[in-house]
N, C-alpha and C positions, 0 to 999 in steps of 0.2 A: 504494500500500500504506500507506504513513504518514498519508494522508489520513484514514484509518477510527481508526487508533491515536489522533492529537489529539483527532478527534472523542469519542471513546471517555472518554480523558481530562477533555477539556473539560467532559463531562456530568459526569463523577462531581467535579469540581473545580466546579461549578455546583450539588452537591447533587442530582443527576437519579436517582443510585444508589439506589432504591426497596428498601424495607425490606417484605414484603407483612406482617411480625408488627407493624410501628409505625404502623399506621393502623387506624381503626373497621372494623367489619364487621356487616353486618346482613340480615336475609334481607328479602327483595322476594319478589311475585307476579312472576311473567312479566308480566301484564296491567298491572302498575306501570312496569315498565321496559320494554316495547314500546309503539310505536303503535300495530301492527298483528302481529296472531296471525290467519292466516287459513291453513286448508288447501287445496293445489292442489284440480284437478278430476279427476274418471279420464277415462281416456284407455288403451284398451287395443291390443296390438300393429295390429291388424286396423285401427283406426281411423288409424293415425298415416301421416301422410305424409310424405314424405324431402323434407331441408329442412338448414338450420343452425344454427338458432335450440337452444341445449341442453336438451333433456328429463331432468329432475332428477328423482330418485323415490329408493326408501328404498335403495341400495346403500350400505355402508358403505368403498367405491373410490370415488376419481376424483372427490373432490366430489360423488361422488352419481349424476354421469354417467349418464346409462342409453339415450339417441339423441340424435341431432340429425334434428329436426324442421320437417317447414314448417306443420303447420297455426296457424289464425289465428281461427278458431270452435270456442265453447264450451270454452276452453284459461282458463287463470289464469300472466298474464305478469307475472312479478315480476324487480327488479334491484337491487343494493344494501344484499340483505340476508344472514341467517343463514337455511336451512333446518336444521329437525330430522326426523329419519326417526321415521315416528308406528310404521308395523311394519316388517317386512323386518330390517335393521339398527338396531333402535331404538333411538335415542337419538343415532345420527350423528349428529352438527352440523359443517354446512362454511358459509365465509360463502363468497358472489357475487357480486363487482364488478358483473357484465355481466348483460345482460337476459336470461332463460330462462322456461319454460312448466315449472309444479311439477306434480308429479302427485299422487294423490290420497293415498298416502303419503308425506307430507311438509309440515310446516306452514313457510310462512315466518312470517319474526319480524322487523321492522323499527321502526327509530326513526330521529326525522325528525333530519338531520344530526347522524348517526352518522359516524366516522371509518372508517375501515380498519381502526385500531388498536382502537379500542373494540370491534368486531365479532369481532377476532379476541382480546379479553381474554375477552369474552360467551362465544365458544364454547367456546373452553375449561371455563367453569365449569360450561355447559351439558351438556358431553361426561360428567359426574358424571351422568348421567340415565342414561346407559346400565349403571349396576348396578343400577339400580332398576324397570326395565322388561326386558321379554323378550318374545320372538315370540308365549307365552302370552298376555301381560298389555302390550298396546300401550298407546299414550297417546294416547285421544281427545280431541276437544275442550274437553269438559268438566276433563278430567284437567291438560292443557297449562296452566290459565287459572289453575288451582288450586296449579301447580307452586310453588315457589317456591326461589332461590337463595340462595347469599350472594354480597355485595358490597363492594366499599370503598364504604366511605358518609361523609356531610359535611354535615351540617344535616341529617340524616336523609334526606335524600336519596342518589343511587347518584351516586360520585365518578367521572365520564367524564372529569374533566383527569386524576386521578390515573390510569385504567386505561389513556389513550391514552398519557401520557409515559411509563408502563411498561413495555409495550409496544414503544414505540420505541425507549428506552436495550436493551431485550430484542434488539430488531433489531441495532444498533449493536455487541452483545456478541459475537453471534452471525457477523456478517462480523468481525469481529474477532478473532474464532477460527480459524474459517475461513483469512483472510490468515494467520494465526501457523503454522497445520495446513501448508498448499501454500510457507512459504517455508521451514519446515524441512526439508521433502521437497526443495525443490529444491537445498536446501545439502549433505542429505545425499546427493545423488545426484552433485555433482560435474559439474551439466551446464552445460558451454559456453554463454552465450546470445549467438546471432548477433543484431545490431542493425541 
């Protein structure tokens, strides 16, 4: 338990306590801050074969979730990155460690040595698309390319140190909560702990 507190500590005693109003901000194209904007392929119920591989398409659940699959032709295998739901739940953004087959509502978005933390600062600001679009009014290709966010920026460019140590003190605050939540429960609770 005290391990997360020091650490917790240590960062904000290291200056890691991130301010998002005392840094630059600037808007970016998608196509500026990705390498790759490419959407899956369809793939409809009838065609798919039982398998484990995750079939991602536009659900706004579960990462996006929608089967686990085995086909291995005419698929688009993507890992590593962020998808966005183009219809269905548009504007979902989840990131994906692990390798899956996107479907044709859904575009991934990757940059080359991205963090976990970066991917998951990106989505967030990405998940602002979803008041902007609607089942009416999807985001095709054309539209995705043209999108554009805001960012911590640094030479005019988009600040990945700052959005990843952000992130992570985020993480750090967050189990830190957490531990502080479960050990006042257990103090208020009065329970014996057998060793």
């Amino acid at each position: 338990m005290t391990i997360y507190i020091y650490i917790y500590k240590l960062a904000i005693c290291k200056g890691l306590e991130f301010n998002l109003e005392s840094i630059d901000w600037k808007e970016f194209y998608l196509d500026d801050v990705f390498n790759l904007i490419q959407r899956g392929r369809r793939l409809t119920k009838r065609e798919q074969f039982e398998g484990d591989i995750p079939y991602i398409s536009s659900t706004g659940l579960n990462n996006g979730l929608d089967n686990f699959i085995g086909n291995t032709d005419k698929v688009r295998v993507f890992n590593d990155c962020l998808t966005i739901a183009n219809s269905g739940s548009v504007g979902s953004t989840f990131y994906h460690k692990y390798e899956f087959i996107g479907s044709d509502h859904i575009t991934a978005l990757k940059i080359d040595k991205a963090t976990e933390n970066i991917y998951l600062f990106l989505a967030t600001k990405l998940r602002n698309l979803e008041t902007k679009y609607s089942f009416n009014r999807e985001i095709n290709d054309r539209r995705i390319k043209r999108e554009k966010i805001m960012l911590p920026a640094k030479d005019g460019k988009p600040d990945y140190d700052f959005m990843n140590k952000y992130i992570a003190i985020e993480k750090i605050k967050s189990m830190y909560q957490i531990i502080d939540y479960y050990s006042e429960f257990i103090e208020s609770q009065d329970l014996i702990l057998v060793r």
